[in-house]
C-alpha positions in Angstrom: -3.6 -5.1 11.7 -1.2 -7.2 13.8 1.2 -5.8 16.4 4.7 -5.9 15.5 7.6 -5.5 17.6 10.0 -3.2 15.2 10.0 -0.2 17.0 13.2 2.0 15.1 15.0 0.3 12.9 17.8 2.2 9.8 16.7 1.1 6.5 19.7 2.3 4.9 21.7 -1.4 4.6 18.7 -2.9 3.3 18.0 -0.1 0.6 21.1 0.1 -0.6 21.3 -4.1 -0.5 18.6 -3.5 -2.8 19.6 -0.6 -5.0 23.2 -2.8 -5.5 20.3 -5.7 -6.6 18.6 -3.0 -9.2 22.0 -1.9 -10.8 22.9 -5.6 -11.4 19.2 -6.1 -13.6 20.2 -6.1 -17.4 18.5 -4.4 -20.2 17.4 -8.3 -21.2 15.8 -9.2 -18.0 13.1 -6.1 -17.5 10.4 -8.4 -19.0 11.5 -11.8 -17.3 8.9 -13.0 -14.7 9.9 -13.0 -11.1 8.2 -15.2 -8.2 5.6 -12.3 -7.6 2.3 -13.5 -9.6 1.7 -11.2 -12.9 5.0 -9.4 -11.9 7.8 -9.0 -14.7 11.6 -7.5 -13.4 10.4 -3.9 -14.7 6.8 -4.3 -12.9 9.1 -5.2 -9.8 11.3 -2.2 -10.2 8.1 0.0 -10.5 6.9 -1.3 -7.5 10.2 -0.7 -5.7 10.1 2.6 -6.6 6.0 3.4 -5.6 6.4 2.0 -2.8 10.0 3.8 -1.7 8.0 6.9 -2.5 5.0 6.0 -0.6 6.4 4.6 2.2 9.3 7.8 2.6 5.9 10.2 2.8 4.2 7.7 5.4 7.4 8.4 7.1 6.9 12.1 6.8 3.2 12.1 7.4 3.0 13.9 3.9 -0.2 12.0 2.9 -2.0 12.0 -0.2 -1.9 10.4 -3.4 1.1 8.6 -3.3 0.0 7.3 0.7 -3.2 6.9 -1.0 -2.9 5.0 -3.8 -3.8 1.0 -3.1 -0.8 -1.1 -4.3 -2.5 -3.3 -6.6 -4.0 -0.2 -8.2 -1.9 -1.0 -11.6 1.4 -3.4 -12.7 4.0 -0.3 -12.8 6.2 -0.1 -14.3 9.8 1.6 -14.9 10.2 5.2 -16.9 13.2 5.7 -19.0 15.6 7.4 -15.7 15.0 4.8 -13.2 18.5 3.5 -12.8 19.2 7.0 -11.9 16.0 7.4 -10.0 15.7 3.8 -7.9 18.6 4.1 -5.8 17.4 8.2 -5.2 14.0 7.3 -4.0 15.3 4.3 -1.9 17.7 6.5 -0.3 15.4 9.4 1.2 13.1 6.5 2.0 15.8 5.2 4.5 16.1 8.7 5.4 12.9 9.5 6.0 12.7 6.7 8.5 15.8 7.8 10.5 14.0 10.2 12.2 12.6 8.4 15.3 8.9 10.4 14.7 8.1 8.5 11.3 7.8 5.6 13.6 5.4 7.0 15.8 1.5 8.1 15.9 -0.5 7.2 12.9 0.3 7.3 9.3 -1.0 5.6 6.0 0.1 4.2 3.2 -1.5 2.0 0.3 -4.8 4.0 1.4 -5.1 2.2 4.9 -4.2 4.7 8.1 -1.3 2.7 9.8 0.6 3.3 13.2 3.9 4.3 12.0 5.6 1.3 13.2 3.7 -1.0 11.4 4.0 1.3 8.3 7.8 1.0 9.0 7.3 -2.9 9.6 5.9 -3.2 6.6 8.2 -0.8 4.7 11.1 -3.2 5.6 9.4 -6.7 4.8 8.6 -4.9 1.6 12.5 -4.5 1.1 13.4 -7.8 2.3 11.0 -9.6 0.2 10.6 -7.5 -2.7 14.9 -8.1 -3.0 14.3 -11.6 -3.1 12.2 -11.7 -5.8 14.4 -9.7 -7.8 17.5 -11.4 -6.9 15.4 -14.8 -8.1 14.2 -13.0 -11.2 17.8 -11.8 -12.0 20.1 -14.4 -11.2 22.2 -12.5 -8.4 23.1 -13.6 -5.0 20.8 -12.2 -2.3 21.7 -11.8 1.4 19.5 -9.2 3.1 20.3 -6.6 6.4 20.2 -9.3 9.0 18.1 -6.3 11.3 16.1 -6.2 8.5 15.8 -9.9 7.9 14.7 -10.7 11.0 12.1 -7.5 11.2 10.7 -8.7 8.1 10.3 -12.4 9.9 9.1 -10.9 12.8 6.5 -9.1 11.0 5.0 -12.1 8.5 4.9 -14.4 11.6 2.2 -12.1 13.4 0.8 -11.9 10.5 0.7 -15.5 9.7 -0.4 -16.1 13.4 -3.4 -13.8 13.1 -6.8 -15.2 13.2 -8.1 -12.2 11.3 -4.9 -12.6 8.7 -6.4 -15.5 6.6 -2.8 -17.0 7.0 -0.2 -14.5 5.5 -0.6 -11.2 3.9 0.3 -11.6 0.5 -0.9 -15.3 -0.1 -0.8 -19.1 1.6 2.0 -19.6 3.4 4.1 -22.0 2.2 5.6 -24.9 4.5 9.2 -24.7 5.1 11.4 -26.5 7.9 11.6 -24.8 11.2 15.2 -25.6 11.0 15.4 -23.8 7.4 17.6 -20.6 6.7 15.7 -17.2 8.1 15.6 -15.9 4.5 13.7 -19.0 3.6 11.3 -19.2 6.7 10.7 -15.4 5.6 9.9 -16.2 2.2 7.7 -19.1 2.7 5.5 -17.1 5.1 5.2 -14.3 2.1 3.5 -17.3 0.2 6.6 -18.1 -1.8 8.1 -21.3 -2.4 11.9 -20.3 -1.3 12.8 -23.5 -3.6 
């Protein structure tokens, strides 16, 4: 896993960036398609949620299934509470990464034991990119936590510049300008097109 160098950083203006993102879906657009492959606006939310859950018990060290579970076990989806239960689960998961331990020793989430920073690093990036997409999907305007922003840059760069990394984590990493946006430069090295 590549080095990162997030060390603490609050999630809470990202989560609630993309809890504000969540509220704004409509009823109409669960079963659009976002710029995630195979992933529909209600997969997306699903995903938000498992992985707020996860991530908030890698925080605690409270491993087991939900630190467990590989995240392309399934397409989840949304139950019938989750605008209630989104913005719930995104706000202990900023929580649970306020206290300066969760980013320290060894943790796991999505079944691979992590140090806690780069669980953290990867928490955020998650955030950052996962709010993209469902701004995209949705139609809404989408300007992340600039800490977080540049977290989640930092993080897909290393990753990018791995030799071990094939390139990027979640795909090819699409060419953008050097002198592009941040947001952009993020998204293209998540093997997006930020076009």
């Amino acid at each position: 896993m590549t080095d990162t160098t997030t060390t603490t950083l609050d999630l809470g203006p990202q989560t609630r960036i993309v809890a504000r993102l969540a509220a704004g879906v409509r009823d109409e657009q669960l079963a659009h398609g976002t710029p995630c492959p195979g992933c529909a606006v209600r997969n997306m939310l699903g995903h938000l949620a498992g992985l707020a859950v996860a991530f908030r018990d890698a925080a605690r060290k409270d491993l087991g299934l939900t630190t467990d579970t590989p995240p392309d076990a399934a397409a989840p989806d949304i139950g019938p509470g989750w605008r209630e239960e989104l913005p719930e689960v995104l706000d202990a998961l900023a929580e649970a990464w306020r206290d300066p331990a969760a980013w320290t020793g060894l943790t796991r989430a999505g079944g691979l034991d992590l140090p806690g920073a780069v669980a953290g690093a990867v928490a955020v990036d998650e955030l950052v990119i996962h709010g993209w997409d469902l701004a995209r999907a949705t139609g809404q305007e989408y300007t992340p936590d600039p800490a977080a922003l540049q977290a989640s840059y930092g993080f897909l760069r290393a990753a990018a510049d791995d030799p071990d990394g094939g390139g990027g984590i979640f795909g090819p990493v699409v060419p953008v300008p050097d002198d592009a946006p941040l947001l952009d430069r993020a998204v293209g090295l998540s093997g997006r097109d930020p076009g």
